[in-house]
N, CA, C and O of each residue as an XYZ file, in Angstrom:
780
protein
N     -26.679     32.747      0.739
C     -25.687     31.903      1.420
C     -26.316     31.244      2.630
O     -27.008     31.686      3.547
N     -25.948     30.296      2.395
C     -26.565     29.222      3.994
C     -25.247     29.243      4.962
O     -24.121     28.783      4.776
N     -25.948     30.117      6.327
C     -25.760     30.404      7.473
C     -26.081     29.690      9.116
O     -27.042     30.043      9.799
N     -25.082     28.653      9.544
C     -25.407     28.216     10.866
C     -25.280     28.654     11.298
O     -24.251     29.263     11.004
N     -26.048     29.211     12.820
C     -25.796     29.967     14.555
C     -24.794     29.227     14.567
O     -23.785     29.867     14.270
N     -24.538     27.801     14.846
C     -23.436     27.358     15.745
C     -22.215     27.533     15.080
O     -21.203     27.738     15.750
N     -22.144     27.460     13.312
C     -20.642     27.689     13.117
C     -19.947     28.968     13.440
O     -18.751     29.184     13.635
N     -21.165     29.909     13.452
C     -20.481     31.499     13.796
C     -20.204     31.868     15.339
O     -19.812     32.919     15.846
N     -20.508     30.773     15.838
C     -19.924     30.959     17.492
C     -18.950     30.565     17.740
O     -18.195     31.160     18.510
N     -18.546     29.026     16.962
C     -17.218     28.261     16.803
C     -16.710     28.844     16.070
O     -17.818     29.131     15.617
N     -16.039     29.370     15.424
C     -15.172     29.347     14.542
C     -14.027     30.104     15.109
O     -12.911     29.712     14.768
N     -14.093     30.975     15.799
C     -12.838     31.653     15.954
C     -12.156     30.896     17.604
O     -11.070     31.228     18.081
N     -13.140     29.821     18.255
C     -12.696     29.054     19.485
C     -11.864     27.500     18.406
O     -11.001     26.694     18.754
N     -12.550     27.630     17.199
C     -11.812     26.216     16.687
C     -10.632     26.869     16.249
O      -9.599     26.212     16.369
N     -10.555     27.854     15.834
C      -9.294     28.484     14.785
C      -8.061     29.182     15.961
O      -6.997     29.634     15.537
N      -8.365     29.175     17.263
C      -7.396     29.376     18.018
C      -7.209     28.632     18.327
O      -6.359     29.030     19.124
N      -7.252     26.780     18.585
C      -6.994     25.579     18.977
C      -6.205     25.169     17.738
O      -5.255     24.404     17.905
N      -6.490     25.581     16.560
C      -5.974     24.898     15.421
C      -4.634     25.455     15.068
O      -3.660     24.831     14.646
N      -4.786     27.183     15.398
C      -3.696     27.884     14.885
C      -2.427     27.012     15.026
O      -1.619     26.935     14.101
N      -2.305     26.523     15.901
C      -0.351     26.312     16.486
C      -0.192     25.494     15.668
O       0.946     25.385     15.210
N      -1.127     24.718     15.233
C      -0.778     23.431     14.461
C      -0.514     23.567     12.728
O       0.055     22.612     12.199
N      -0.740     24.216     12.246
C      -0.861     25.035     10.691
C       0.204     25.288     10.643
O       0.824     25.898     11.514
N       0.823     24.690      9.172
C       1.986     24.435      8.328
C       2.339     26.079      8.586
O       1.754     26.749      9.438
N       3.413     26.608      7.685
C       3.578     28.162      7.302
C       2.673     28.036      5.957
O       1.887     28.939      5.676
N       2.804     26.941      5.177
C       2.217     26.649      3.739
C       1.999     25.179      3.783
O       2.403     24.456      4.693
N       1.220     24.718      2.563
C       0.974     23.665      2.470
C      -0.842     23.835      2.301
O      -1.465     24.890      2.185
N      -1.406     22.384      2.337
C      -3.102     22.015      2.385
C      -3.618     21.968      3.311
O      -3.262     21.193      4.199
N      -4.544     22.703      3.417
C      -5.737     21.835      4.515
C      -7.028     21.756      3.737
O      -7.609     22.581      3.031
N      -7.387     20.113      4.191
C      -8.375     19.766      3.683
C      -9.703     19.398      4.540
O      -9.889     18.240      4.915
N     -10.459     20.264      4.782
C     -12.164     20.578      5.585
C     -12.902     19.548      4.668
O     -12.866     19.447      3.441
N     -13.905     18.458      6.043
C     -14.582     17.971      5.625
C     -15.875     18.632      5.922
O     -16.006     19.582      6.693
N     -16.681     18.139      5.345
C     -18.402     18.655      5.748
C     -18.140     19.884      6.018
O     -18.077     20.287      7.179
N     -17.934     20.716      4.881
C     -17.756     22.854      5.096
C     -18.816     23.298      4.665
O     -18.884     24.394      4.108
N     -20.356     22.110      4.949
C     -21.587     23.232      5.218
C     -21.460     24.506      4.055
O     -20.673     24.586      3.111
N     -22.501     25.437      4.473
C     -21.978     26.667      3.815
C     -20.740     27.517      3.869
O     -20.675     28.723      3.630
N     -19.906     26.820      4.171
C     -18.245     27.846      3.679
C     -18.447     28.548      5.168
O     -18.347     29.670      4.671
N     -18.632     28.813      6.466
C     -18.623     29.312      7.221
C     -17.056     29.915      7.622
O     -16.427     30.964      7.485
N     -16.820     28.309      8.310
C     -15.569     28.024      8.625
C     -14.098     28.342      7.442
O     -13.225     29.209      7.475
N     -14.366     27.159      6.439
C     -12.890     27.720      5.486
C     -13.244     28.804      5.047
O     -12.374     29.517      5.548
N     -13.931     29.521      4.433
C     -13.809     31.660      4.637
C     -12.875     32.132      5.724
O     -11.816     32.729      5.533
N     -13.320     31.841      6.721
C     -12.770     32.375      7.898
C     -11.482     31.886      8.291
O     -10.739     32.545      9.019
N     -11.171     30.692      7.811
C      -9.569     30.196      8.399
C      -8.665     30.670      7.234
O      -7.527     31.112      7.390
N      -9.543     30.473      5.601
C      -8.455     31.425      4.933
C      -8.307     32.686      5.131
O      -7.379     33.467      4.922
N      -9.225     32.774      5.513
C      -8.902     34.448      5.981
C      -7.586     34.934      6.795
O      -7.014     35.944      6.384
N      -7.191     34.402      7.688
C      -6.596     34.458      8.535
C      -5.522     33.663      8.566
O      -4.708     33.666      9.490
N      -5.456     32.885      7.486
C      -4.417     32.060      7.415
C      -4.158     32.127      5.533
O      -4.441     31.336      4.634
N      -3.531     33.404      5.554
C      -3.704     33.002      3.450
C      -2.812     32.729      2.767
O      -2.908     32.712      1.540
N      -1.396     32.365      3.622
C      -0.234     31.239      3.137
C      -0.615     30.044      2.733
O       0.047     29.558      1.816
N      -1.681     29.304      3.248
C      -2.036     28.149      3.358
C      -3.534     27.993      2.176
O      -4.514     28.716      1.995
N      -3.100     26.743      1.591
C      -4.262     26.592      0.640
C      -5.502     25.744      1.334
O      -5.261     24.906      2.203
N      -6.939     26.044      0.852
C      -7.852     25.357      1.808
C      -8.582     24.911      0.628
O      -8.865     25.642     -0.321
N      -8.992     23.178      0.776
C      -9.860     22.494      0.100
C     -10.986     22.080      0.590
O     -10.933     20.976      1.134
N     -12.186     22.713      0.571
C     -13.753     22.620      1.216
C     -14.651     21.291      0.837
O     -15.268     21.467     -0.214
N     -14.781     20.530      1.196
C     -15.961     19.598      0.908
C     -17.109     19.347      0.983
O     -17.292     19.696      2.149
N     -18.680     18.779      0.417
C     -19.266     19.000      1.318
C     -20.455     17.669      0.352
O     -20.556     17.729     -0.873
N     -20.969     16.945      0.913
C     -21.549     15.989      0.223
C     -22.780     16.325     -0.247
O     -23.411     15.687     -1.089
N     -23.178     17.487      0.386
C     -24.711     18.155     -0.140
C     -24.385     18.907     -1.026
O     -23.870     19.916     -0.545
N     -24.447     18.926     -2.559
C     -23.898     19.959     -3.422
C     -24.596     21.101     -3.639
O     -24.201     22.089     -4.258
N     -26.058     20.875     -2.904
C     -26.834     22.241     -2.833
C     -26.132     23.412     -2.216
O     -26.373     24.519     -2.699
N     -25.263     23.312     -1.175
C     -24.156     24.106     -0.696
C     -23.064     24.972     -1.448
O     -22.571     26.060     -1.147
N     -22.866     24.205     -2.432
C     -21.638     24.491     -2.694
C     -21.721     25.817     -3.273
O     -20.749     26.548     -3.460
N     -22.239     25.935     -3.391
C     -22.984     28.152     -4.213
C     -22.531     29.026     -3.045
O     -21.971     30.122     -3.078
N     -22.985     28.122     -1.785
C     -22.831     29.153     -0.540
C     -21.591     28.926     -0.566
O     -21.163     29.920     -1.153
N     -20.523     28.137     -0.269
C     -19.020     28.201      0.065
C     -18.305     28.892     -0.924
O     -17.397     29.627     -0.537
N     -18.524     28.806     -2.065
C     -18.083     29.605     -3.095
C     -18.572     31.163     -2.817
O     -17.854     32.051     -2.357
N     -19.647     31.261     -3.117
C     -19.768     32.604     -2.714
C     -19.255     33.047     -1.389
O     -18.508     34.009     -1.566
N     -19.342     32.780     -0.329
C     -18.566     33.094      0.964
C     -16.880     32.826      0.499
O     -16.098     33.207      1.369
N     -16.400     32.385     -0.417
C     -14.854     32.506     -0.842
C     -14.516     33.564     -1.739
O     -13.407     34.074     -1.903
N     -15.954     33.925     -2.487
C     -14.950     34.965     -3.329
C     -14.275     35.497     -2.623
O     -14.222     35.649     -1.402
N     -13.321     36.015     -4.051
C     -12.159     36.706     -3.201
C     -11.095     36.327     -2.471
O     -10.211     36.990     -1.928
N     -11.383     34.689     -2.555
C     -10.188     34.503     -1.554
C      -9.335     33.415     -2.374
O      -9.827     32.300     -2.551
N      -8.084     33.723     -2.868
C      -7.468     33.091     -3.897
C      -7.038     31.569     -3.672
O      -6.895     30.654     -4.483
N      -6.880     31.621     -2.258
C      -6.340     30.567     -1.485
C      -7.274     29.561     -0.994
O      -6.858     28.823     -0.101
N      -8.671     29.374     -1.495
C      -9.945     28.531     -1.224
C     -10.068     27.990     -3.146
O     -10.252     28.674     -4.153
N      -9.902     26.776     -2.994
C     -10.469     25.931     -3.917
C     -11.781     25.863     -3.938
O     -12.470     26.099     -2.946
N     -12.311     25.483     -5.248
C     -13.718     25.009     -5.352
C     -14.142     23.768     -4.833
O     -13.298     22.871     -4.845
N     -15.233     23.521     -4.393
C     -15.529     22.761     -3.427
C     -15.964     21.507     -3.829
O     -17.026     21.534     -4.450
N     -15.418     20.317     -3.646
C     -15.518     18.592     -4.273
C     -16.846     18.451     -3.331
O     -17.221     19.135     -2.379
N     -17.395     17.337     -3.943
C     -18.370     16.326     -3.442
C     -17.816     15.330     -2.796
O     -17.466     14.395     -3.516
N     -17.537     15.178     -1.171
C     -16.998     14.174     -0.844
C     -18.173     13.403      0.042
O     -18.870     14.107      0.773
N     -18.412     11.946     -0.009
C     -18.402     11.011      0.535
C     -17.559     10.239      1.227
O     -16.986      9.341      0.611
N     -17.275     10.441      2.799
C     -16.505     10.084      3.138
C     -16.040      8.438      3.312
O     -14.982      7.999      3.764
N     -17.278      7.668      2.761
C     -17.238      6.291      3.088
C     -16.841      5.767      1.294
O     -17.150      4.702      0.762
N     -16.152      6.817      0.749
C     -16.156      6.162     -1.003
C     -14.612      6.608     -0.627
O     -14.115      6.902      0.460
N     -14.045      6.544     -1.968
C     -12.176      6.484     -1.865
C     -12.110      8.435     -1.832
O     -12.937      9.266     -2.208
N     -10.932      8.561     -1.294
C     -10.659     10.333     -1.885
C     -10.307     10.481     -2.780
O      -9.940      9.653     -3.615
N     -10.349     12.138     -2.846
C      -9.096     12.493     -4.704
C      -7.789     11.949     -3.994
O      -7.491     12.030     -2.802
N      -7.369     11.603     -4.621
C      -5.863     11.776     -4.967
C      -4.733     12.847     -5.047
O      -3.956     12.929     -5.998
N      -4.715     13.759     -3.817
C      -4.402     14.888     -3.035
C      -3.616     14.631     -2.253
O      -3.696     13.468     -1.856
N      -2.503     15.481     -1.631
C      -1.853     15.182     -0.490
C      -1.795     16.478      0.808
O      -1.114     17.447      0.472
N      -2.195     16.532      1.690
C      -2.850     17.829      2.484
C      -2.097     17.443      3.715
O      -1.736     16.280      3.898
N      -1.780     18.723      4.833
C      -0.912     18.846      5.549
C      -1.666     18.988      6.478
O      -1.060     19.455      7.442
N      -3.249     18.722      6.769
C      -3.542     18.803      7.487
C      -5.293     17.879      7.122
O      -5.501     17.612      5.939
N      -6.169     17.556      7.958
C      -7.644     17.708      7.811
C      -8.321     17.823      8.716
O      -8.028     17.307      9.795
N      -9.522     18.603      8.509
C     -10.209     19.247      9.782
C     -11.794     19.022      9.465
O     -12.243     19.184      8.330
N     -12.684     18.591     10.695
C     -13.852     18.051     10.217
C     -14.363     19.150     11.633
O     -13.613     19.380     12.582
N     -15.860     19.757     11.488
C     -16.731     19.964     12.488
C     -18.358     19.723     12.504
O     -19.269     20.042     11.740
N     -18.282     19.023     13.713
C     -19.797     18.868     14.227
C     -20.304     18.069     12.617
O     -21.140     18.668     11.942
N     -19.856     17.005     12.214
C     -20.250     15.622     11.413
C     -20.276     14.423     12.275
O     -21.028     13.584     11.780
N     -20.001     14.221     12.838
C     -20.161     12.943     13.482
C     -21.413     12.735     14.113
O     -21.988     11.647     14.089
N     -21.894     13.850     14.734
C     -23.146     13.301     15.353
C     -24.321     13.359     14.552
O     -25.393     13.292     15.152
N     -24.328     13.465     13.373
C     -25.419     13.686     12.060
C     -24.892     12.960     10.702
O     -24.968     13.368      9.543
N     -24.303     11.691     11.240
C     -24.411     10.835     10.192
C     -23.946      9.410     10.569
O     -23.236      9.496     11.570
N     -24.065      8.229     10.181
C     -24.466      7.116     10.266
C     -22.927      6.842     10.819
O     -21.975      7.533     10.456
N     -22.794      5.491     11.954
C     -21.399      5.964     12.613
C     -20.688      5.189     11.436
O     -19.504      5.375     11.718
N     -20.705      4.526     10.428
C     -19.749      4.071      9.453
C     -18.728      5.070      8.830
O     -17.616      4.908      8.327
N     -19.568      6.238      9.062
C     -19.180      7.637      8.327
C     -17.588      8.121      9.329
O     -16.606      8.542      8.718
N     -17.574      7.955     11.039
C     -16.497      7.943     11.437
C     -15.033      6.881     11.298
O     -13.988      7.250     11.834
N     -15.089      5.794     10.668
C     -14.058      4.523     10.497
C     -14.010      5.345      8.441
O     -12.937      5.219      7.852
N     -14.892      5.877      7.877
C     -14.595      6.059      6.527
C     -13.573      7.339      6.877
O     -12.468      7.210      6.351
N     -13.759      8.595      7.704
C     -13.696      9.243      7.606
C     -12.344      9.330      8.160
O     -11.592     10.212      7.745
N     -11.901      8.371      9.199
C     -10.077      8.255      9.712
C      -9.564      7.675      8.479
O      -8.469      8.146      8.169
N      -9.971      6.896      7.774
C      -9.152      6.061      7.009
C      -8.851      7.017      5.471
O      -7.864      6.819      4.762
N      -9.838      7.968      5.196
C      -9.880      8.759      3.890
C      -8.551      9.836      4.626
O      -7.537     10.164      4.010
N      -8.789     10.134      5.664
C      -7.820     11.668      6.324
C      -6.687     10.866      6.075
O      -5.811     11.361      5.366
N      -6.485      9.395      6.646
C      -5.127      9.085      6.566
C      -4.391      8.587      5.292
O      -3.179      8.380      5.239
N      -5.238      8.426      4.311
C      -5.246      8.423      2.619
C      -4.271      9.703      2.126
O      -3.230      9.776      1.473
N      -5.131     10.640      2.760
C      -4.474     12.216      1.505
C      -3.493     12.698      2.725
O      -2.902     13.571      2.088
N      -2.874     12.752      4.087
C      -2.304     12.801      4.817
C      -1.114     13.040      4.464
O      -0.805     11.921      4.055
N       0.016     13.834      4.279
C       1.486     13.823      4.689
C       1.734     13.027      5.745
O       0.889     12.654      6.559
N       3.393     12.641      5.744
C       3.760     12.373      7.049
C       3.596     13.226      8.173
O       4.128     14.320      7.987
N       3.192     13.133      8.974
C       3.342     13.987     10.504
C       2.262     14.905     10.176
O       2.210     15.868     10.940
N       1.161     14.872      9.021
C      -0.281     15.581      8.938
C      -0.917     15.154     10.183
O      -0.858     14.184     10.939
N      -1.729     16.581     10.072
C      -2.791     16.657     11.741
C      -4.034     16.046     10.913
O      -4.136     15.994      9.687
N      -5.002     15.573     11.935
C      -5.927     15.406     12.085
C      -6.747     16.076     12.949
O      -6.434     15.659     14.064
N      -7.733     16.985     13.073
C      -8.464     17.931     13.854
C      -9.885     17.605     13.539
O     -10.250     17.768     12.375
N     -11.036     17.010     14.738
C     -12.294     16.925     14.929
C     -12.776     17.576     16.107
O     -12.475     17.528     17.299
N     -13.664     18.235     15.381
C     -14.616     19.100     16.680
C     -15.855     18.510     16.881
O     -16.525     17.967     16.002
N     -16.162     18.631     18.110
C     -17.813     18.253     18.105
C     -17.855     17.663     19.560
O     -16.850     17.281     20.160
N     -19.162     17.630     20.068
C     -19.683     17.112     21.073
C     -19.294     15.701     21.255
O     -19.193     15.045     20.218
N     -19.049     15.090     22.412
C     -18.347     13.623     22.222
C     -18.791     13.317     23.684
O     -18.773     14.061     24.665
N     -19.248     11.853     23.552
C     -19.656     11.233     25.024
C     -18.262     10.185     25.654
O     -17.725      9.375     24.897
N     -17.880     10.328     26.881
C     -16.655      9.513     27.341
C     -16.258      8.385     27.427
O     -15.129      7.943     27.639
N     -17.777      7.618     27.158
C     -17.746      6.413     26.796
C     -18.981      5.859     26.507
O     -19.700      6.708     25.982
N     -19.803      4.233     26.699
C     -20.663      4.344     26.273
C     -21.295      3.943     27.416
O     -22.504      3.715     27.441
N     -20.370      3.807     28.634
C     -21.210      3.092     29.523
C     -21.095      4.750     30.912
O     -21.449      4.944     32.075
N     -20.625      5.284     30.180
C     -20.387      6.932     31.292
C     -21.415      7.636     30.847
O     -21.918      7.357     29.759
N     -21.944      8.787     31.720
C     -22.699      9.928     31.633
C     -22.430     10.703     30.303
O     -21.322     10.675     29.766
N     -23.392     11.330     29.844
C     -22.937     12.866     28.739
C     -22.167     13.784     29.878
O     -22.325     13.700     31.096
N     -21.378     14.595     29.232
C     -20.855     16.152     29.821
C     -21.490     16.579     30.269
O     -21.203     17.205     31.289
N     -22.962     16.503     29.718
C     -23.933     17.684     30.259
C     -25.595     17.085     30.174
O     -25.836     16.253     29.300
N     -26.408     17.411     30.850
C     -27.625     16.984     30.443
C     -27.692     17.846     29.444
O     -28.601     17.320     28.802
N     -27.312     19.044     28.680
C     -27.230     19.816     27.581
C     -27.354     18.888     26.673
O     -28.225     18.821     25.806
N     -26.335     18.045     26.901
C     -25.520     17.029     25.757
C     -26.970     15.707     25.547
O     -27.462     15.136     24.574
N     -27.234     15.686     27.111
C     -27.901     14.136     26.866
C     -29.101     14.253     26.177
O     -29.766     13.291     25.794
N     -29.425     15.581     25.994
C     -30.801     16.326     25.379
C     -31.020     16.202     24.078
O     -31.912     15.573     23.510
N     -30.007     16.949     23.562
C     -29.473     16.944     22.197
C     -29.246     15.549     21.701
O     -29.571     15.258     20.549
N     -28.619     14.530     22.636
C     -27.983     13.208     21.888
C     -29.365     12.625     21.463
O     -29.621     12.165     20.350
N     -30.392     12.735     22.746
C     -31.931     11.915     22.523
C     -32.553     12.622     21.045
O     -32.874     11.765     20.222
N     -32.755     13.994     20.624
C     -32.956     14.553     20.124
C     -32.521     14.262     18.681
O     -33.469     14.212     17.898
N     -31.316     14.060     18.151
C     -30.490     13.472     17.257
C     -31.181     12.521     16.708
O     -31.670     12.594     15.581
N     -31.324     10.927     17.974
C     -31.425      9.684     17.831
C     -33.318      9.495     17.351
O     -33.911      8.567     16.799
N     -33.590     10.259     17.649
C     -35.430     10.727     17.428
C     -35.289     10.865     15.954
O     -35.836      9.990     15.282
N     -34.536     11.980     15.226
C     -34.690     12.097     14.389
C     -34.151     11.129     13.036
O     -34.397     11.210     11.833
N     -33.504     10.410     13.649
C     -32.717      9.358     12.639
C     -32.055      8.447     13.579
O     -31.101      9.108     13.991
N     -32.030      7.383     14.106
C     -31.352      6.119     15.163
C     -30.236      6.273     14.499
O     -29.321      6.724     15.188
N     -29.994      6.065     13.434
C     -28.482      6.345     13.172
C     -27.388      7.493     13.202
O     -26.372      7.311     12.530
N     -27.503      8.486     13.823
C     -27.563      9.366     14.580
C     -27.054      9.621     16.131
O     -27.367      8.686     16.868
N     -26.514     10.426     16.618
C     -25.897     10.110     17.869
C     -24.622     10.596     18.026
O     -23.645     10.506     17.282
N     -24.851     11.446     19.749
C     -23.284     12.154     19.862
C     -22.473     10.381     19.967
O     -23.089      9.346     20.221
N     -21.478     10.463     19.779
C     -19.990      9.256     19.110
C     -19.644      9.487     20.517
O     -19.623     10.546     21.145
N     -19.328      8.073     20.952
C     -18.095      7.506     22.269
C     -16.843      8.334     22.135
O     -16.399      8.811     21.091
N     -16.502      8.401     22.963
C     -15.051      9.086     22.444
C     -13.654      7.848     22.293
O     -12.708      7.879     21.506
N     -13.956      6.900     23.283
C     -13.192      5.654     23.014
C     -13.848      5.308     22.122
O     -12.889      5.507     21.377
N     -14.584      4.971     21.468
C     -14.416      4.319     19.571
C     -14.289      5.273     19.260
O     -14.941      5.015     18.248
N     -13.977      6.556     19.093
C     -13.543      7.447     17.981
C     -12.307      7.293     18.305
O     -11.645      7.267     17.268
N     -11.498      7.149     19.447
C      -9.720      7.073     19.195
C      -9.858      5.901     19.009
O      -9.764      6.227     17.825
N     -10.043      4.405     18.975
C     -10.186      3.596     18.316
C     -10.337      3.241     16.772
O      -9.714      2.422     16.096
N     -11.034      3.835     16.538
C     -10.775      4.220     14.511
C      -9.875      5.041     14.243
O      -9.499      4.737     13.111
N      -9.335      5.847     14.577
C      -8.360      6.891     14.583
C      -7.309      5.665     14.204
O      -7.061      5.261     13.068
N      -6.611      5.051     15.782
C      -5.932      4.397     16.208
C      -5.417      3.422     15.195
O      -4.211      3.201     15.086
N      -6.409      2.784     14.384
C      -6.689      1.734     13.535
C      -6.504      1.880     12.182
O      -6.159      0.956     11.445
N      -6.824      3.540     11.658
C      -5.993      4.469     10.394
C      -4.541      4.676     10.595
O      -3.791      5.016      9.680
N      -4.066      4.408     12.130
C      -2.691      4.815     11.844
C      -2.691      6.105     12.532
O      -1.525      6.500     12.520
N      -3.254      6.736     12.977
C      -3.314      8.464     13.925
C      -2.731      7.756     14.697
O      -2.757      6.557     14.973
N      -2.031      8.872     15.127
C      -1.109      8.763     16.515
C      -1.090      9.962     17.287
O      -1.421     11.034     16.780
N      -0.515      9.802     19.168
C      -0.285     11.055     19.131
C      -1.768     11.501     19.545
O      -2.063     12.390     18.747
N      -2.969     11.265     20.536
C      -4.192     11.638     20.407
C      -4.002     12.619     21.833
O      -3.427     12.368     22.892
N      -4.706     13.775     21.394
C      -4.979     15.042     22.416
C      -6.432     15.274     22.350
O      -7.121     15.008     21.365
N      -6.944     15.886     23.673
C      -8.216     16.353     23.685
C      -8.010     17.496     24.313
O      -7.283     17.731     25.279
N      -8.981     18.474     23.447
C      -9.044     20.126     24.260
C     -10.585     20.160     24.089
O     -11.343     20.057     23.124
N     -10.767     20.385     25.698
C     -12.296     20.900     25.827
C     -12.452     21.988     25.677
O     -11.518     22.754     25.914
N     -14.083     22.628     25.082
C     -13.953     23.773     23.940
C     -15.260     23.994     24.671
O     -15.750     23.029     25.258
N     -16.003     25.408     24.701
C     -17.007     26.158     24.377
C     -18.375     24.887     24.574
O     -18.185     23.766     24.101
N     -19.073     25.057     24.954
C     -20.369     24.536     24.863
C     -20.541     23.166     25.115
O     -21.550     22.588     24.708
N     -19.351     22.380     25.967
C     -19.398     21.141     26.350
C     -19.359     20.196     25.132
O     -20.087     19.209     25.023
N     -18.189     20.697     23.979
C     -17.929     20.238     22.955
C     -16.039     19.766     23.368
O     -15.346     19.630     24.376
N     -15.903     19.674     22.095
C     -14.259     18.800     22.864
C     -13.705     19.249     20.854
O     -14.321     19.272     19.789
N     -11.872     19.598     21.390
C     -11.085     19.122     19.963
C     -10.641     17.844     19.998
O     -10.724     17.499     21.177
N     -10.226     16.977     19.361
C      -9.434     15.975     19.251
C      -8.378     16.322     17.916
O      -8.429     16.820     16.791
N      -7.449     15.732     18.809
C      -6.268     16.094     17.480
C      -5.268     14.922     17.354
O      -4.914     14.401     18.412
N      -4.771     14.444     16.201
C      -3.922     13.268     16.269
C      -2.795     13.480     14.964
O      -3.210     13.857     13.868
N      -1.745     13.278     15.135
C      -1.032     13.162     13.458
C      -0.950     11.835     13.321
O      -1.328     10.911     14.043
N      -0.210     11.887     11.926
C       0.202     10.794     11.364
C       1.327     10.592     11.675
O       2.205     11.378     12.031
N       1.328      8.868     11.470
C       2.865      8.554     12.330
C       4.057      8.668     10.589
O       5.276      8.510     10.663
């Protein structure tokens, strides 16, 4: 099973930000679920609720599965591209972590507009991850500004995301309703429903 340090530090700081917001029942649909870290752990703890894992690297998908056995309430895991159309699903919620700054920013305007696709009315939207305040403001942290250079080295397309153009694409899918909770490690939630 493929294992991140950082999802096993987050997960139980994202899953107490998320809790209040979780149907009694219904979908949630996780984008980029890596090796199954995260949905293991939220079905775990949440096993009224059905969880649909995604993950565009299908070399993964062995690990999320295997980190689900056992758990009746975790679907098998789709190949999503977030910049192509979705299934044809309707989910009460969607939750993405630490994708934005490791993929091309087209991937954030695909990725509001697909959430607001399979969306219920009054569905959440939940993104975690490191986020800069604007483009003409400081990082949070020289932590942050380290990492952002670091990113942009390895691929220019690449890069911690503005946080005004990310509620801006949001905004533009139709999210409404935008909150920010600062989290653990000079990372941030953003949360928005549908109108």
């Amino acid at each position: 099973m493929y294992t991140s340090a950082a999802s096993e530090r987050n997960k139980q700081p994202i899953l107490n930000v998320m809790q209040p917001m979780l149907p009694e029942a219904g979908l949630i649909f996780e984008v980029a679920s890596g090796g199954g870290q995260h949905v293991a752990f939220f079905a775990q703890h949440n096993p009224g609720l059905q969880w649909q894992p995604t993950e565009i690297d299908q070399r993964l998908h062995a690990s999320i599965r295997a980190r689900a056995a056992g758990l009746d309430n975790v679907h098998p895991p789709l190949a999503l591209d977030v910049r192509a159309p979705w299934p044809q699903i309707k989910a009460n919620g969607v939750i993405v972590a630490n994708m934005f700054h490791i993929a091309p920013i087209e991937t954030v305007r695909g990725f509001f507009h697909g959430a607001a696709s399979v969306l219920v009315a009054g569905g959440f939207v939940q993104v975690y991850g490191p986020f800069r305040p604007s483009a003409h403001s400081a990082h949070m942290s020289e932590g942050n500004e380290r990492f952002d250079q670091n990113l942009q080295a390895q691929n220019p397309a690449w890069g911690i995301r503005c946080l005004d153009d990310v509620m801006h694409q949001a905004e533009e899918a139709g999210l409404v309703q935008p909150k920010v909770t600062p989290m653990p490690a000079n990372n941030l939630m953003l949360h928005w429903r549908l109108a």
